[in-house]
N, C-alpha and C positions, 0 to 999 in steps of 0.2 A: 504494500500500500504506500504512493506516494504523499509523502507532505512538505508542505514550504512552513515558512514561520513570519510572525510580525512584530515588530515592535511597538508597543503599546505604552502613551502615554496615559496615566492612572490618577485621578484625585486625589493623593497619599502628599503628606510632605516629604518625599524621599527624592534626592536631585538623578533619577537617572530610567531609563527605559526598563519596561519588563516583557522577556519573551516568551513570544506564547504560537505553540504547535497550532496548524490547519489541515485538516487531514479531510480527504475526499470522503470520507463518513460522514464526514460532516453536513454535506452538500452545500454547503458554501466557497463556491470557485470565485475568483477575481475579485479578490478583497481586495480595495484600493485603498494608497495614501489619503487620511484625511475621514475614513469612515468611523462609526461607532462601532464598538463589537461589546459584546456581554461575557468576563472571565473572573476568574474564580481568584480571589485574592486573599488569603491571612484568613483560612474559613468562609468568606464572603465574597459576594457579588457584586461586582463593580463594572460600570460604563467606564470604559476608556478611547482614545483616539487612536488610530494606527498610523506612527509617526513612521515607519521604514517596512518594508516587506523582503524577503530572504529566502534564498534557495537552501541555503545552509548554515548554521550555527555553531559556533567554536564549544556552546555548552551540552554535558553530557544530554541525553535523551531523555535518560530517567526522571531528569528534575525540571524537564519544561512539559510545562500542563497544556492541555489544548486550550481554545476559546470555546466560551458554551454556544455563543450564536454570535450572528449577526447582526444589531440592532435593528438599522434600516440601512435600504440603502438610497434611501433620500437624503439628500443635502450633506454629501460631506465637505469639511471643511476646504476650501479651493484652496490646491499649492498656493496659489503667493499670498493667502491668508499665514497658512502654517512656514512658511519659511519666515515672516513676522515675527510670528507668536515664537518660533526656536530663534532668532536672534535676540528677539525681549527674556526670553530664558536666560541666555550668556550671558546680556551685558548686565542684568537686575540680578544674576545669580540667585535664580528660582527655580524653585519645581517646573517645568513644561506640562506636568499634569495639572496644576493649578491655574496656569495660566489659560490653556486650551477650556478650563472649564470657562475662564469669565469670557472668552468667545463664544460660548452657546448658552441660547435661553434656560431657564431653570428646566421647562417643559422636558426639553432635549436631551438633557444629563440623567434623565429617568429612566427605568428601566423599559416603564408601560407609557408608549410613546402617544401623544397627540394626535388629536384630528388634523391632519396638512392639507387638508382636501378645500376649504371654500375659506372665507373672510367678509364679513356685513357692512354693506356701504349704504350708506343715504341719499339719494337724487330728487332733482326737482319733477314732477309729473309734468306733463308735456301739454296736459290740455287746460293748465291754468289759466284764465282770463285777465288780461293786466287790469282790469273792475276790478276786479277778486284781492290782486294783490294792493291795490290801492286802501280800499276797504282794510284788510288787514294791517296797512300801517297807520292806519288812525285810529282800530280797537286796539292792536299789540303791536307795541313797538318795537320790543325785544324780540318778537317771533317774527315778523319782519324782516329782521337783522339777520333771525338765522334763516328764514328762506333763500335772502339774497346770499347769503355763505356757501348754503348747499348747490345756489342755481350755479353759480361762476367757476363751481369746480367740478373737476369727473369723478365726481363719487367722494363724500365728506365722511370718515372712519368716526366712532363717540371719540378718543382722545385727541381728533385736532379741535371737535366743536366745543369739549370740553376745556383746553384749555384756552382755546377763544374766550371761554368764558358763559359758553351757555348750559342751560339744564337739561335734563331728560324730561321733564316735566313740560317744558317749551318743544323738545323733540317731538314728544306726543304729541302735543295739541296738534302739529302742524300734519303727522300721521292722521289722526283723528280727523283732522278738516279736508283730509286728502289733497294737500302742497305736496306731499313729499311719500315718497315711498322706500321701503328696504327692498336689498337686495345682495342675494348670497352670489358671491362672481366671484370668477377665475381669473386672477392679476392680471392672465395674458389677455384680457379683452382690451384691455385698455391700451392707446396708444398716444402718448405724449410725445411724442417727435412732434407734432404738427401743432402749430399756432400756441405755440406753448408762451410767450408773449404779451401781455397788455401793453401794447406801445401807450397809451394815455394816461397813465400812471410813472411813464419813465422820465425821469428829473434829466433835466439837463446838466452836465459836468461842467464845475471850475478847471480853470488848466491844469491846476494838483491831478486834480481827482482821472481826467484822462488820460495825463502820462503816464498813471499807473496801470488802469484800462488796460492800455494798450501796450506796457509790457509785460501784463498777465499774456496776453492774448497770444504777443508774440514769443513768448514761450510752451505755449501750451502743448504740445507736440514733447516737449521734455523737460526734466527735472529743476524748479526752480524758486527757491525761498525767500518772500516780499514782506519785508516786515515794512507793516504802513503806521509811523508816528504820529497819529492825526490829533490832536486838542481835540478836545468833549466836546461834541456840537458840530465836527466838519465834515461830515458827512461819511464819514466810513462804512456806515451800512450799503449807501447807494453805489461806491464802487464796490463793495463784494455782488451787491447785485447785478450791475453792469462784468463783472467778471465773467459770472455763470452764465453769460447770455449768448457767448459762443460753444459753451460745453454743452450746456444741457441743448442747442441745437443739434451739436455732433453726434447725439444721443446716449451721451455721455452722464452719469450720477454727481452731487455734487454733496460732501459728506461737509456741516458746519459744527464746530463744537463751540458749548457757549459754558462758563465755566458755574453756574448755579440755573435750576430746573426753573428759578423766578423770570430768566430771561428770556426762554423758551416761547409764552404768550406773545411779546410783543416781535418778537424776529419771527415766529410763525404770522405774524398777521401781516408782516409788512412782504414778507415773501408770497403770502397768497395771492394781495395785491399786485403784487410781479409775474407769476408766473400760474401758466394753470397748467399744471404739472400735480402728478402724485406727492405730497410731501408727510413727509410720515416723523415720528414725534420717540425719542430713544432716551430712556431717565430714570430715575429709583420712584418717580410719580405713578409709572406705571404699572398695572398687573403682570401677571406672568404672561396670560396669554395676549395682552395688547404687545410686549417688549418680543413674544415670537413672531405676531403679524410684522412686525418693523422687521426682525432680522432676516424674515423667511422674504417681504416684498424686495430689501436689499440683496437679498442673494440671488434671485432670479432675476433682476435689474428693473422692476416696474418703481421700485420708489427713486424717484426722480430727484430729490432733496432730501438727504436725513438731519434732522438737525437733533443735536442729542448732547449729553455732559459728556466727563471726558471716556466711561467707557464704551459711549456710539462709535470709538479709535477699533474694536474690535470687530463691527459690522463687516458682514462676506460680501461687500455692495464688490460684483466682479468685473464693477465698466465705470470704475471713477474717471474720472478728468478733472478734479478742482476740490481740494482741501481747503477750508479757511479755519482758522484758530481765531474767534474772538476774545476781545481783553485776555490775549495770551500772559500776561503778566500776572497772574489771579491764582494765588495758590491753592482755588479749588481743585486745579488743574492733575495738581497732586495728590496720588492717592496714599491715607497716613500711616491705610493700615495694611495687612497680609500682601499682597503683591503691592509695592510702595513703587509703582511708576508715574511719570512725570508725562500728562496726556499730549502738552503740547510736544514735547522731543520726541514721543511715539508716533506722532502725526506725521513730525519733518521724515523720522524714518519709513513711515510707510509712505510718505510721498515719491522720496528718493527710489524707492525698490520699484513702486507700480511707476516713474520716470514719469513723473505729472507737478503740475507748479504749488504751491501752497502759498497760503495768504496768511498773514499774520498781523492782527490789530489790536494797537490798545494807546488808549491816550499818555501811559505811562509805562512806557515798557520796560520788562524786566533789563538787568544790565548784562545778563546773558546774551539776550538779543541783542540790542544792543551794542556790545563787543564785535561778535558776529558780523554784525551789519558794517561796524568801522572797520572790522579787518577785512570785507569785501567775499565773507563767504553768504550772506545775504543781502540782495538788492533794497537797498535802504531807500524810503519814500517820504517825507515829510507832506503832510495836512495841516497849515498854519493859522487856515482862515479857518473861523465859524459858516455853516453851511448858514444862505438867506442874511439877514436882516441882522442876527442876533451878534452880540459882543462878548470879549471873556471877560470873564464877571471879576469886580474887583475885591481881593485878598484883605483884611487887613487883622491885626493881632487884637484882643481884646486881652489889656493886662490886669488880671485879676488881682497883683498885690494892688490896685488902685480902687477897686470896685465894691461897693456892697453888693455882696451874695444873698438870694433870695432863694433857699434848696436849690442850691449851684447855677443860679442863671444871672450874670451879673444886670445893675440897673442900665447901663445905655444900650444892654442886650434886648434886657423886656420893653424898651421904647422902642427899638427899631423894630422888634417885633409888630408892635402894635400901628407902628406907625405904616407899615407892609399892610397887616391886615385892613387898616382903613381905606387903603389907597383898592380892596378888593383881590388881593395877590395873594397866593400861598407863600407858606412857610416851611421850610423841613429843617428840623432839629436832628443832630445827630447823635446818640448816645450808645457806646457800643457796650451796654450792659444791661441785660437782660433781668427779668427781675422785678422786685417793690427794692427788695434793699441787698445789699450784696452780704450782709453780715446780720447776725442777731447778738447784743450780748448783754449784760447784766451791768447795770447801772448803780448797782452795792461793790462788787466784786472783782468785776468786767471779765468775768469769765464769757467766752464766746462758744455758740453750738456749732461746734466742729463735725464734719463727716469721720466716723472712725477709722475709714475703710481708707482714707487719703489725707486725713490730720489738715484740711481747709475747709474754711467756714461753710454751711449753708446756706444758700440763699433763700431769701425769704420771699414766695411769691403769695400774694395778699388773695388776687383773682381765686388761686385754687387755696386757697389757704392749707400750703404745704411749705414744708421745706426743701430744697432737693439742692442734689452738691452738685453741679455740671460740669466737674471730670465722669462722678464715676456713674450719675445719674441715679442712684441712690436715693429716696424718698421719708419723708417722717412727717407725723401730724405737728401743729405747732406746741410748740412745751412753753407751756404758763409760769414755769416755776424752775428759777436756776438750779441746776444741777450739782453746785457744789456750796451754795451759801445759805438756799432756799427760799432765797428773793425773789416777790411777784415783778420786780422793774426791770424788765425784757423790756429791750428797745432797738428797733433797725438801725443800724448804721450804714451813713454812703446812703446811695441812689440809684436805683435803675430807671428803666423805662416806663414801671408800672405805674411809679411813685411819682416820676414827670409827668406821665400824665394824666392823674389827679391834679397835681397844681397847674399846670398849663389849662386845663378844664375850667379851674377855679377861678381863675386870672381873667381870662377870657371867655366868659360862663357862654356870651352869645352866640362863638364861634366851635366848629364842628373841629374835633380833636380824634386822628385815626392813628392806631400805634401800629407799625408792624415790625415784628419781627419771629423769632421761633414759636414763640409761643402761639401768638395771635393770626400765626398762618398754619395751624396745627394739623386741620381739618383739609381733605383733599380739594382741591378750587377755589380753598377761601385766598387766595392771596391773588390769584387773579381778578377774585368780583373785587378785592380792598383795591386792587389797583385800577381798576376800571373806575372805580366811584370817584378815584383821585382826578383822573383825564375827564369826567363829568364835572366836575368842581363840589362834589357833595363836602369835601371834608376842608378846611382852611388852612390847618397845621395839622405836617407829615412827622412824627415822630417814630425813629429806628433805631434800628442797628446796622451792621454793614450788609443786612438785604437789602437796603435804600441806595446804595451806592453804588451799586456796579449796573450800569448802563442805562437805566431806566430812563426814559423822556418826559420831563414833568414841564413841560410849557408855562404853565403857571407859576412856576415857583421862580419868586425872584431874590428872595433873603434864602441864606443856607446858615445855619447855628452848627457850629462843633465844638461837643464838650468834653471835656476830661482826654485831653492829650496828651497831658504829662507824663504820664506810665511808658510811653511807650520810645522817651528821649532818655530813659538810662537804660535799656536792656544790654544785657550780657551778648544778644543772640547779633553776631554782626550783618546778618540779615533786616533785622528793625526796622534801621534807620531807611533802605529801600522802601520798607512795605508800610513803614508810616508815613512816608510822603506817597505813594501812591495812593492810600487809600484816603490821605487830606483831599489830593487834588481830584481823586474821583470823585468824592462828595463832594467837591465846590463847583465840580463840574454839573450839577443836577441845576445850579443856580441861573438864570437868564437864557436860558436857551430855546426863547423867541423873539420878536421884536423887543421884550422889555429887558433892561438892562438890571444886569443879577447881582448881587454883594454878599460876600460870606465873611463871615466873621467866627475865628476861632478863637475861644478860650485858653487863656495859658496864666501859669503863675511864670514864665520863664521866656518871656516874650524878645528878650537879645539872646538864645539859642542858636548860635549858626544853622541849624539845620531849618528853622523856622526864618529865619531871616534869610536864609537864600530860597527857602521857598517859593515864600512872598515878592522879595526882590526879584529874583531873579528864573524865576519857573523851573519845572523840572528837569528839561533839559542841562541846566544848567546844573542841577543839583545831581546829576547823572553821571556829568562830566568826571564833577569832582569825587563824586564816589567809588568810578571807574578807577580813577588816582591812586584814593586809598587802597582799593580793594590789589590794585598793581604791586603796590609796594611793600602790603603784605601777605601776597602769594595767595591771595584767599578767590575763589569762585567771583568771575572767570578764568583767570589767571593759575589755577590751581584747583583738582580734582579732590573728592572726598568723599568719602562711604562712614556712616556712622552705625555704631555697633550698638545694640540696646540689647540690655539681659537686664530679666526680673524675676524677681521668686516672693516665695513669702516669708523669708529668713532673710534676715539684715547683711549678713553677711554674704552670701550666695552670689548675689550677682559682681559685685568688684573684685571677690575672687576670682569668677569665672574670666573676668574680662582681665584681672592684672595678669593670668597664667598666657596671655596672649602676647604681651607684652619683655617677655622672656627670650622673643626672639625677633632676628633680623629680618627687614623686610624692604630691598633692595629701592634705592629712590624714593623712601616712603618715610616721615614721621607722625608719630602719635601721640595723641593729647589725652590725657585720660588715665584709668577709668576714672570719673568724676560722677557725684550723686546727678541726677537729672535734676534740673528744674524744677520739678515736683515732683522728690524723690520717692513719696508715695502715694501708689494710685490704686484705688481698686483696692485694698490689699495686698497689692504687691509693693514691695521695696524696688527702687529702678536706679539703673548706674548707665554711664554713658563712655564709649571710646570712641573717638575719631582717629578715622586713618588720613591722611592727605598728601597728595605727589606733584611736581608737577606734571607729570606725565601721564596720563591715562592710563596706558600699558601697565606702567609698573602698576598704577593700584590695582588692576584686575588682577595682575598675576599673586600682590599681594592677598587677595581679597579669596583667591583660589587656596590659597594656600592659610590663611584663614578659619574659611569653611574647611577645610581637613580638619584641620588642630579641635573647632570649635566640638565637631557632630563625635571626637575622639574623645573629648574630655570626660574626667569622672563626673563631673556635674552637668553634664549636656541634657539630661532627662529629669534635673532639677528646675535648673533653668527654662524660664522662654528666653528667647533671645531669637534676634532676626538683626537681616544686612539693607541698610538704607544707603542704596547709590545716586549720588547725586542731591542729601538730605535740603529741605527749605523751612524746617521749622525745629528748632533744638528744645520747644519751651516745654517736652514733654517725652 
């Protein structure tokens, strides 16, 4: 009896292929690269991928076990998928089985596989009378809205309408009154090559915006990375969209990553408007089976647009032509935890492999890019102007050693506040602290209610009147009575959001006060009706966290408030000083971005701050410059490579053992800093210690990083320890 053998990638954390026997008893012939198969692994049964296939094996006979079946053999994953996913294995020194899972939907990784066969779309009926539809925009206005949604596209799926922003409750009615019908269809009926266009919606280009146009364009045929520096307001969305307008002709896909699911609504709505094309929706907002419709309509090539977070980077779409990375600079990009990859450097590499252009935009970009761009391995584009009418909004410092404080909003704060709201103009307050108060503690004692599991305080949220610690997420009712003196005078300390806005309510009883941030977007769609209500004018003052900051279009808002920024001008982590000016100038970016001219004003007790005074002075660019400088001089990212070692246990001692035994030896090109307690040394119950490796050379630190992983998985405390390899780390605070 003849047999071949395969190699199979496995769900296990173990770094390496397992083989497994195919034998014509099986009746399984022509198992290809890239498919599912069902084998037998540690007692149990596990879906894995067949990364290699084999005439013959160096390992004895006796110890390789056949495959029990073949899962299906629909949708394996496409070679220049999996040659992807095995170079993100290498360079992130991961499992390739874990990796290949976060390429397939949850469905897919199951043993008892999915219905693949149809998918339900909504269309407009064909014999509606335009009476009809008139009449209905004067009873429902919102069902109106969504007829005309349904009518302008080929077929509307529930999570594009849903994140539009409408209901199932409006869905119905419009069934009910017979506007709109279901229907179960087969991707391939559809054909988006043709009139895929609304030329009456397409904006005319500043000379910026063209020259880049048009060396998207004239790249497109092969491999080409555009980082576009455009200021908040110059239109950067409309050249991504003018980009795609020769791809998606060619009949080409065009895959956008936006780095939070909040952004998702308004770049789907502005794209609808562009194009009428399949465009389909990839994010943790969705269920299993809506995130297999997106991967299954990408793999067969009908979804025309995917626009998704950063792990839509794994989608089988097998006829891209046009990658864009929005606010590439955004460390959502970055994933923190089990496979710790970096979506935008995953994007440039699978651009590079499938030899197609990629787009990269942000008002503040990383100094990665950056670097990059000045040493001319990407096409560097500056956006100087505001797109229209609008101005950049003017900067100025508000020094709080001079100011009365009213629960942290200084007096020429709360006037100009007020003075905004007369003139009929929003507001957005920025507060990146979630919560009624960040702390609880005793006003006999000052004993404070600490999380036990991570020894930092609880925050105290009033709304659900709980405690909860947001490292470990940890919960507790509220306790009336200190715990070590037996004092009833519990009292909040510090300020979040919740607490703002009661007094902002208070202040301004007249005016409509909307908060969002994690909390108050809990619920699935609620953060899109809060943002609709805003571009309605329902609410007057925007009160957040950093969900408010990253891209949003507020046309009304022309005062911007930032508070409590001090925390983040001494950190340890040399990262900070980047990602506190980024995400200042992203949120002052939200200010004037219509005809009316915007002003932000941020809080500080430390208002001659270099970092704050070149801000202001002198804009990011400049503060980029000079951080390039720094970053030069002490060898640190760009200029220098780094992988960061985390080991935790629930024994104090465990982890900086584990990581000094590393430290023992030589590691060619490479030094190390470390091991040193983390940040927050304890989390969860675990104790956490930190090692940094860093080279100039890339090379060396992989090789170091191989030889590492040896040492690490050899040690006697390897199966005490967690511990994992972060290549390329962007946050040390944990």
């Amino acid at each position: 009896m003849s047999q071949h053998f395969v190699e199979v990638a496995l769900p296990v954390p173990m770094r390496q292929l397992f083989t497994y026997a195919i034998s014509e008893a099986l009746n399984t012939p022509n198992i290809i690269v890239g498919e599912r198969v069902l084998v037998p692994f540690s007692g149990r049964q596990l879906v894995g991928i067949v990364i290699k296939t084999a005439a013959a094996t160096d390992i004895a006979s006796e110890k390789i076990k056949p495959i029990i079946a073949r899962v299906t053999d629909k949708y394996p994953l496409p070679p220049a998928l999996l040659k992807f996913l095995i170079t993100l294995s290498r360079y992130y020194h991961h499992p390739i089985g874990d990796i290949c899972q976060q390429a397939l939907p949850v469905l897919l990784r199951q043993i008892e596989q999915p219905d693949l066969s149809f998918q339900t779309r909504w269309f407009a009926r064909e014999d509606n009378a335009d009476t009809d539809i008139e009449e209905l925009s004067k009873r429902a206005k919102k069902q109106a809205e969504l007829y005309a949604t349904i009518a302008h596209s080929q077929g509307s799926s529930w999570p594009e309408l849903r994140t539009l922003g409408f209901s199932k409750a409006q869905l119905n009615a419009l069934v009910d009154k017979a506007y709109i019908k279901e229907k179960e269809i087969e991707p391939s009926e559809f054909e988006w090559q043709e009139g895929a266009l609304f030329e009456d919606n397409r904006l005319s280009l500043s000379t910026e915006q063209a020259v880049i146009v048009s060396a998207v364009n004239q790249s497109n045929q092969s491999f080409s990375c555009h980082l576009v520096d455009g200021i908040t307001g110059s239109g950067k969305t409309e050249v991504y969209l003018q980009a795609m307008e020769n791809v998606l002709a060619a009949n080409k896909q065009v895959l956008v990553l936006v780095p939070e699911i909040g952004l998702t609504p308004q770049t789907l709505a502005r794209f609808e408007q562009r194009f009428d094309v399949p465009i389909y929706l990839h994010h943790s907002g969705l269920n299993d089976k809506e995130r297999l419709d997106t991967w299954r309509a990408a793999y067969i090539g009908h979804a025309a647009i995917i626009i998704g977070t950063r792990s839509s980077i794994f989608t089988p779409a097998q006829a891209l032509g046009l990658i864009i990375v929005d606010e590439e600079h955004d460390n959502s990009l970055k994933q923190q935890d089990t496979f710790r990859y970096q979506g935008r450097d995953c994007a440039i590499l699978r651009a590079q492999q499938l030899n197609i252009p990629i787009i990269l935009g942000s008002a503040t970009p990383s100094l990665e890019s950056l670097q990059n761009a000045f040493s001319h391995k990407f096409h560097y584009h500056q956006l100087t102007r505001r797109a229209g009418n609008s101005v950049q909004s003017q900067l100025s410092l508000v020094d709080l050693n001079q100011e009365h404080l009213d629960h942290g909003i200084g007096e020429s704060v709360k006037q100009a506040i007020s003075a905004t709201l007369q003139r009929k103009e929003q507001v957005l307050i920025f507060l990146n602290r979630r919560g009624f108060a960040p702390a609880i503690n005793c006003k006999e004692c000052h004993w404070v209610v600490d999380c036990q599991r991570c020894n930092k305080p609880y925050t105290f949220h009033q709304n659900d009147q709980l405690l909860i610690c947001h490292h470990c997420g940890s919960q507790k009712r509220i306790i009336k009575q200190c715990q070590q003196c037996g004092s009833s005078r519990l009292s909040p300390v510090g300020q979040g959001t919740e607490q703002l806005e009661q007094h902002l309510s208070q202040w301004f009883s007249d005016k409509s006060v909307v908060r969002i941030d994690r909390d108050s977007t809990r619920r699935k769609g609620e953060l899109t009706k809060l943002l609709q209500a805003i571009h309605n004018k329902e609410h007057d003052i925007l009160l957040g966290t950093q969900m408010l900051a990253k891209g949003h279009h507020f046309p009304d808002v022309t005062l911007v408030v930032i508070l409590d920024v001090d925390g983040a001008l001494f950190s340890y982590d040399f990262r900070a000083p980047e990602q506190m000016a980024q995400l200042l100038v992203q949120v002052a970016g939200r200010a004037g971005r219509a005809s009316k001219p915007g002003k932000v004003l941020i809080q500080t007790q430390y208002p001659q701050h270099p970092l704050l005074q070149d801000l202001v002075n002198n804009g990011y660019r400049h503060f980029a410059q000079q951080a390039l400088t720094e970053r030069k001089f002490a060898r640190l990212p760009p200029f220098g490579y780094q992988i960061l070692l985390r080991a935790e246990a629930n024994y104090p001692s465990y982890p900086a053992k584990f990581l000094s035994a590393l430290c023992q030896y030589q590691y060619q090109d490479c030094e190390l800093a470390g091991p040193i307690p983390a940040a927050m040394e304890k989390k969860a119950g675990k104790y956490r210690y930190h090692l940094i490796v860093q080279s100039a050379q890339r090379k060396s630190l992989h090789q170091a990083t191989l030889q590492i992983l040896s040492l690490m998985q050899s040690h006697e405390l390897s199966n005490k320890v967690r511990w994992s390899i972060d290549v390329d780390p962007v946050d040390f605070s944990w």
